[in-house]
N, C-alpha and C positions, 0 to 999 in steps of 0.2 A: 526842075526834075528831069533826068536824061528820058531822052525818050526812048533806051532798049527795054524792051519787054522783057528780057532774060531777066531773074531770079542775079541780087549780086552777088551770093554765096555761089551762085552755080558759077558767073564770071573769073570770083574769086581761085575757084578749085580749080576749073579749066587752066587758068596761066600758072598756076602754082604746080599743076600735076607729074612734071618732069622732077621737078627740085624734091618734092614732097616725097618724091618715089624713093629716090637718093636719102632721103633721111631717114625713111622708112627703114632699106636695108640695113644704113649702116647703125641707127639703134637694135636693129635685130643683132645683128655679127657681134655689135658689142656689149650686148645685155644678155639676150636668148641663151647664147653660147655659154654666159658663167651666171644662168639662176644661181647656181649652188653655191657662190662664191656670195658673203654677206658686203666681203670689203667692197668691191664692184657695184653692189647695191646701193651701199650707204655712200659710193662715192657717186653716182648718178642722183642720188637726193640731194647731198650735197650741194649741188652745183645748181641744181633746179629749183632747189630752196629757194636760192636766193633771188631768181628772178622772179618767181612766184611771191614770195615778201616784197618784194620792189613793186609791182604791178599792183599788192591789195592796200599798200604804205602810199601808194599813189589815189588811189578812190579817196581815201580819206581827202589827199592832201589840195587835192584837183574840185572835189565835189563835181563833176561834171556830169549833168544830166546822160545822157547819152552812153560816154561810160560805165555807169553805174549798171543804166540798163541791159549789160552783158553780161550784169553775174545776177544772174535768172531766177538764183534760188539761195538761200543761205548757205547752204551744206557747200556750194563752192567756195567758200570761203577757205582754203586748204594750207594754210600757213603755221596753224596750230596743229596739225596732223603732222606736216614734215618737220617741226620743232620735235613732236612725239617721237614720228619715227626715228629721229637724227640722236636723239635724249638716248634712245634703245641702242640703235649700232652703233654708235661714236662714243658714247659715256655725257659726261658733265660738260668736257672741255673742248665738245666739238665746235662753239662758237669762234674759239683762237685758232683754229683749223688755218694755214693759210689758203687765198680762193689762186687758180691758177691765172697764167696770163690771157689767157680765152674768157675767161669767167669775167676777169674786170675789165676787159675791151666791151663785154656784153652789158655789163652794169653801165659805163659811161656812155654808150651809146642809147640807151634807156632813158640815162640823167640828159644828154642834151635834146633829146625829141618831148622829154617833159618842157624839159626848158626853150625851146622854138616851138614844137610842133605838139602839143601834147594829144589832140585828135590822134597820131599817129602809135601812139601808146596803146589805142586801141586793138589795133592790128594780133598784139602780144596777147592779149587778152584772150581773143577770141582763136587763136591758133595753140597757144598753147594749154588754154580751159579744155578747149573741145577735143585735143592729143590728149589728154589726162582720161578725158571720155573716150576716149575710143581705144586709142595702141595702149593708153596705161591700163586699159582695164582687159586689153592681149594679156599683157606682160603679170600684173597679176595673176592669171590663171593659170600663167603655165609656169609662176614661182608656187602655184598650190600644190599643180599636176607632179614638180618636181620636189618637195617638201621645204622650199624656200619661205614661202608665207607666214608657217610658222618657227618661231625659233624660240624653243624652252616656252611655248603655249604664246607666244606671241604673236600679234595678226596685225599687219602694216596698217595702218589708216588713213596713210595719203589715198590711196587707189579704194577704200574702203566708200562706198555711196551707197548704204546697205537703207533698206525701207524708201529710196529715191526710184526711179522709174529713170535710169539712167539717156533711153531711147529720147525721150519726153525732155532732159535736161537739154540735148544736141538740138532736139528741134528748135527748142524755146529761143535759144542760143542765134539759129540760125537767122529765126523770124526777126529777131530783135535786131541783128545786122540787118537786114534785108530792110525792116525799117528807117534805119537810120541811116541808111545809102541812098533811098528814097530824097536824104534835103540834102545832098552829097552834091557838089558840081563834076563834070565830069573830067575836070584837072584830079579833084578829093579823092575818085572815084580811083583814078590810074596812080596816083601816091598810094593810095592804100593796098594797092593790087602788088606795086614794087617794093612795097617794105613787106610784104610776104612774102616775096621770096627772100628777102633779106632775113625774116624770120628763120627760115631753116636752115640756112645759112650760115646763122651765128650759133643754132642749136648743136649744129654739125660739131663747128669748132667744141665749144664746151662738151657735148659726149667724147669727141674725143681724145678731149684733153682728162678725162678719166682715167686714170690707173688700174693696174692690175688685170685688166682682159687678156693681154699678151700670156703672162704668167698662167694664167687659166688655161689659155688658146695649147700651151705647153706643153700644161699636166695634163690634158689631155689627149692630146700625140704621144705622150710617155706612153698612158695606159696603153694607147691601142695598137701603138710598136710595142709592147711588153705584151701585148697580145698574141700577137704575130708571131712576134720570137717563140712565144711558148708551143703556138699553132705548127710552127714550122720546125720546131723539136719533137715535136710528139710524131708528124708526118715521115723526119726522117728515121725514128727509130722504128717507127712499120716500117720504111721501107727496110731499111736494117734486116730487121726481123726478118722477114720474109724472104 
């Protein structure tokens, strides 16, 4: 057992804080910006589906104590939720979707740390569970604040951990790493810390290998030059006037 006293979650978060910052933004710029936009929606599910499917396809196939012990509570189980949601904005034939070339460098690197490292699998687990906890449950609220959440009475269910004590799942989460860093060697310890940044990394890549934000990014400069334009007709015909 290493002998720092530091908490490895807190470890974790300190070397990760710079990168995690960078992802933070650039899911803001490329989400926040187009709530109102479903195809942006259902393309950021898209792409998250799958590694989230990849990660719970893997519990099964792994059985590994330890892993297991990250998904804290059933309700994280969220694979049937992004099929729901994906069923809603994509139709039937969202499975034959093609995934972009971001999405399947992310899948193969997944598939070979199963296959050498799979301890390492872990890492995805708990960064990307605990983002669905946290920024996903940002981003939900301000698809409600923006009338995004619902569409024709419809309410997302990935981001949905409604009757769960959401606070309570993150901690659970944390303790559960922090245990299991505990029988970790301190090679274990600084692999798990470098494939978190690699986690954001690759999350970067896949957002923004997403479609359609630009187009958004657009329609929105139109409105608010069409704004302008109007602003700046009305002003010169006071002055006109006058």
């Amino acid at each position: 057992m290493p002998g720092n006293s530091e908490l490895f979650t807190t470890e974790v978060r300190k070397a990760t804080r710079k990168i995690h910052s960078v992802s933070d933004a650039l899911v803001n710029a490329k989400f926040a910006i187009s709530l109102r936009d479903e195809t942006v929606w259902a393309g950021g599910l898209f792409v998250f589906y799958h590694i989230f499917s990849y990660l719970e396809d893997a519990k099964e196939r792994l059985n590994m104590l330890d892993y297991n012990g990250l998904f804290v509570h059933k309700i994280m189980h969220r694979k049937t939720a992004f099929e729901d949601d994906l069923q809603h904005y994509l139709g039937d034939d969202w499975r034959a979707l093609p995934k972009s070339v971001a999405l399947e460098s992310y899948l193969e690197h997944l598939q070979a740390l199963e296959k050498d490292n799979p301890m390492m699998l872990m890492v995805y687990v708990y960064h990307l569970y605990l983002g669905l906890l946290s920024g996903g449950q940002i981003l939900a609220k301000k698809r409600k604040m923006f009338g995004g959440e619902r569409h024709n009475g419809y309410i997302d269910k990935v981001t949905d951990f409604s009757n769960v004590d959401i606070s309570k799942l993150k901690s659970d989460m944390r303790s559960a790493l922090n245990r299991i860093a505990e029988k970790m060697s301190d090679e274990e310890r600084q692999m798990f810390i470098d494939e978190s940044n690699q986690v954001f990394l690759m999350n970067n890549l896949i957002v923004n290998s997403v479609s359609g934000q630009n187009q958004v990014l657009w329609n929105i400069l139109y409105k608010i030059s069409a704004f302008a334009v109007v602003i700046f007709g009305v002003a010169l015909a006071y002055k006109i006037q006058k």
